[in-house]
Structure formats: C-alpha cells, structure tokens
C-alpha positions in Angstrom: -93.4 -125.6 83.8 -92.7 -122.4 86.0 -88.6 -122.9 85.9 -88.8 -123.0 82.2 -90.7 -120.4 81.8 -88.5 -118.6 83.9 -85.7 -119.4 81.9 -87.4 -118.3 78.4 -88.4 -114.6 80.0 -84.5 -114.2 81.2 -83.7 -115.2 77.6 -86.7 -112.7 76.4 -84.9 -109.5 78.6 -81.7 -110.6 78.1 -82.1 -109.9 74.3 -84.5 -106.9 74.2 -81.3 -105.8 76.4 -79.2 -106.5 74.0 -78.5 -104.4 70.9 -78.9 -107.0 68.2 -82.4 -107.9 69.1 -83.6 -111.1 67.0 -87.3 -112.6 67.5 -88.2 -113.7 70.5 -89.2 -117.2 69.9 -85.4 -117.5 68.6 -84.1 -115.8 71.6 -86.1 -118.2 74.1 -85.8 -121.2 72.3 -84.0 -124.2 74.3 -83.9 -127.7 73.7 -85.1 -128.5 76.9 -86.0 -132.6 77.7 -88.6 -132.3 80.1 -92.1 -133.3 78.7 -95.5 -132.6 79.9 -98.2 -136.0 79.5 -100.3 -133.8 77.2 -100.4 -134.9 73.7 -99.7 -132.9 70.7 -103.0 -132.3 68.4 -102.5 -134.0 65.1 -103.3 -130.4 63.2 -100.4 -129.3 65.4 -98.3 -131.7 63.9 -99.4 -130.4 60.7 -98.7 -126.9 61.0 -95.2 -127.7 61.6 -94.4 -130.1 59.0 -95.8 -127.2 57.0 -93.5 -124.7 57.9 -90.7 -127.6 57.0 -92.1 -127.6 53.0 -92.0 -124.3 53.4 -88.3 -124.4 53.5 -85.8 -123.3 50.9 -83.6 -125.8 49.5 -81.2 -126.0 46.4 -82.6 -126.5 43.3 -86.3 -126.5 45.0 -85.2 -130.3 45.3 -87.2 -130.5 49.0 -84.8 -133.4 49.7 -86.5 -133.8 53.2 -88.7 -136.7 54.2 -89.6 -137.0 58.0 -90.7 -140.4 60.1 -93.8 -139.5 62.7 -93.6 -141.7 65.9 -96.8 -140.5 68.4 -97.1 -142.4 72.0 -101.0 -143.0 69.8 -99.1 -145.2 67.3 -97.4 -147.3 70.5 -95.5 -149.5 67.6 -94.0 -147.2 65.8 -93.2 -145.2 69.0 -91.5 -147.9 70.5 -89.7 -148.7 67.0 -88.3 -145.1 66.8 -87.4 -145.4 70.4 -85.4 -148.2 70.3 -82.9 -146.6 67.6 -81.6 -144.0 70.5 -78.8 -144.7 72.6 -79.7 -145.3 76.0 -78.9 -141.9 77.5 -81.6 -140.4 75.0 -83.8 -142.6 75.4 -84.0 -142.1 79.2 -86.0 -138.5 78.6 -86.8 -138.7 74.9 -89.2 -141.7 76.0 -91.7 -139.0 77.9 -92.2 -136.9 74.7 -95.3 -137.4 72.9 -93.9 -136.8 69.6 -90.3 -138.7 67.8 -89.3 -137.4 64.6 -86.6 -138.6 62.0 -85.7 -136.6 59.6 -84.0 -137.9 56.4 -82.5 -136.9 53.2 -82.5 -137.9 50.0 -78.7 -138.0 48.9 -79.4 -137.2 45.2 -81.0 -135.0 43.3 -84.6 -136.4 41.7 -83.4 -134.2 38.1 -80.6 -135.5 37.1 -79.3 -138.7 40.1 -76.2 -136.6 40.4 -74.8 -136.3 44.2 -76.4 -133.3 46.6 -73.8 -132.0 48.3 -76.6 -129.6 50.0 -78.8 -132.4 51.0 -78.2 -132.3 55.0 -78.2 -128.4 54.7 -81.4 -128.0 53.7 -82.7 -130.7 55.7 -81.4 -128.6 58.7 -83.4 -125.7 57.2 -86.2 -127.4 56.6 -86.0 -128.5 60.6 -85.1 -125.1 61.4 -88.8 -123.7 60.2 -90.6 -126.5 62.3 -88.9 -125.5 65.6 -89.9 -121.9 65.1 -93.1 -123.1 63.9 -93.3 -125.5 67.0 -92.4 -122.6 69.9 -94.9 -120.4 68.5 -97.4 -123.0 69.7 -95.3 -123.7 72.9 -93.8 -126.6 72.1 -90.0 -127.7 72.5 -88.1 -129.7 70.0 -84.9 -131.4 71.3 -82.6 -132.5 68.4 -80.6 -135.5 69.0 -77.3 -136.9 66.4 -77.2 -140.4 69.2 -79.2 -142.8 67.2 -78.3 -145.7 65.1 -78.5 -144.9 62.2 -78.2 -148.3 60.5 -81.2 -149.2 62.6 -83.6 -146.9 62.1 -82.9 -147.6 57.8 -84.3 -150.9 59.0 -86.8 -150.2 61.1 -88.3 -147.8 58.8 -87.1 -149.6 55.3 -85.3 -146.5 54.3 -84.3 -146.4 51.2 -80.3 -146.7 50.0 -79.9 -143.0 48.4 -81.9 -141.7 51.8 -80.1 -141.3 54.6 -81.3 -140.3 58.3 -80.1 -137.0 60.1 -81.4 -136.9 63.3 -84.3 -137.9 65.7 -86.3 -135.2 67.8 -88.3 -135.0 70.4 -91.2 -132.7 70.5 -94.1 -131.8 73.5 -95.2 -129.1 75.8 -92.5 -128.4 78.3 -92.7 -130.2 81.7 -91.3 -130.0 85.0 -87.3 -130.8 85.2 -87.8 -132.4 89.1 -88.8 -135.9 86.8 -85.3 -135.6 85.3 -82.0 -137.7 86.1 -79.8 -134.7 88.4 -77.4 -134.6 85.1 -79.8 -133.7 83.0 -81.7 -131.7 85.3 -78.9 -129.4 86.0 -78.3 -128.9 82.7 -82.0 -127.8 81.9 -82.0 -125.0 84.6 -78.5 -123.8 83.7 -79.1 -120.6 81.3 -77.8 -121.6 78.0 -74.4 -119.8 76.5 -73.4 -118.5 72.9 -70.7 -117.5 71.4 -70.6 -113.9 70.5 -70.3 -113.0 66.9 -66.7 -111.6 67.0 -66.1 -115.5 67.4 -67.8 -116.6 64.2 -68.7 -113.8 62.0 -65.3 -112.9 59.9 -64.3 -110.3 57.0 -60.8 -110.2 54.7 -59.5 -113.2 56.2 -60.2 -116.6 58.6 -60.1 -115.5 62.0 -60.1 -111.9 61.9 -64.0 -110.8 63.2 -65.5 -108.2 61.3 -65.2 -104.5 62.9 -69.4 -104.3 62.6 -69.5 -107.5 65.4 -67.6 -105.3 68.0 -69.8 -102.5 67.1 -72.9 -104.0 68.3 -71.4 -104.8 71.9 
C-alpha cells in the first residue's frame, strides 16, 4: 500500500496548495484496482450503504436499489463477476466487495418516466465513496458490464435498470497488476481546470471567478 499512499498525500499537498481547497478525502480519492485480501466488515458495508439513503434525489423518490456481491457469498460473487467484460474482471476479481447499482426508471407516485433516475443514482453512489475513503476503502466504478446479464442474473425487474458495477476493498499493492494497468495506477491522476467546465452568459465562455482562483 506505500505507492498509494504516496499518491493520496501528493494529492493531499497538491490541494492544500492550491487556492480552491475542497476536502481531503475528495482530493485523494482515486479509483485505484489494486485490492488487499482483507475483507470488508459487514457494519462497514453498512455505514456506506447509509450514506447512499442519505442521498438527495427528486421528489425524495430514492430510486436507488444496490446488489451486494462479497467473496463470503462465493455464488453470488461469481454471479456478479461473470457480468464484467473480461478486462474488468481481470482486477475487479481481487476485490472483496461487487456492487450494482440500479434505478428504478419511474417514479413510485404517479408511474410517470424519471428523467432524474441515473442522476440521483450517481449521488446516491457519490455519498458511499466519500463514506467508503473515510474508512480507507477504494471504490472503482466500472460502465463495462452486460447489462442484459446482470437483469438475469439478478431477476431485475423491467422498469429497473442497472448503472454500474463497483469494486470496493482496502487498497493493495499495484506489483500484482497486469503492466497496463499498473502504470495507470501510479500515474498521478489529471483534471480539467474549471475555466474548461464552469461557464457564465454563454456556452463556452468560462466564468471570470474560475481564472481568479488560479
């Protein structure tokens, strides 16, 4: 764990550095894909599906369900596994921990469409990775999964639809990785600055506060 760690205190000074300072669990947070063996304690788990109710959502519909695969439960595990393409499943298989997260396409009031369904699934995810690096856990979000699969595997209802798989567990050591991937987890991570997102009057012109900050 030493090179990651290393890589979350650059991330750490880099930001107290900077002058838009932001938590530092945000600013450290990578989606690294090296796992330790140790298991994640069920009343872990729970603390961080908790900080996903805690989540805001339109209409207070909550349309998030999630799917708990644990190396424990070998069957479901395996199940869960099997849905990933082949490149993820190549690291994701170490993790202790596979979660799909789903959403319910429309709302429970009124059966009308949710247009906000997958955004406030994403928040809801959000909250459990900032839950899950305060206890020093990584969560690695993957979109390469079969989607059509996992409905089967986990009899997923029509009106549900899965988002994404991810892989949670204690950082490990990057040596066990493929050299691609490897790479890629030692190589500190890059963001755009906010002149290249954050906009005022018009599309594309950056708002004069963004260059302010620099």
């Amino acid at each position: 764990m030493p090179k990651n760690t290393a890589l979350y205190a650059d991330a750490i000074e880099e930001n107290q550095g900077g002058e838009c300072s932001v938590h530092p669990l945000l600013a450290q947070r990578r989606s690294l894909r090296a796992f330790a063996s140790r298991l994640v304690e069920s009343e872990t788990m729970a603390t961080l599906l908790e900080a996903a109710r805690r989540a805001p959502s339109s209409m207070n519909e909550q349309p998030w369900s999630f799917i708990v695969a644990t190396h424990q439960h070998k069957s479901d595990f395996e199940h869960l596994l099997s849905c990933l393409l082949e490149f993820n499943v190549r690291w994701a298989q170490h993790a202790p921990v596979l979660l799909l997260s789903v959403a319910r396409l429309t709302f429970a009031s009124n059966g009308e469409p949710n247009r906000h369904a997958f955004y406030d699934v994403g928040q809801a995810i959000a909250g459990l990775t900032f839950q899950a690096n305060s206890h020093g856990l990584s969560v690695c979000q993957m979109a390469g999964f079969d989607v059509q699969k996992a409905r089967h595997a986990f009899s997923i209802p029509l009106d549900h639809e899965p988002v994404s798989v991810a892989a949670i567990g204690y950082p490990g050591d990057p040596a066990g990785l493929p050299e691609k991937l490897r790479l890629k987890e030692l190589t500190p991570q890059e963001r755009k600055s906010l002149e290249d997102f954050v906009f005022e009057s018009r599309w594309g012109q950056p708002a004069l506060w963004t260059r302010e900050t620099k």
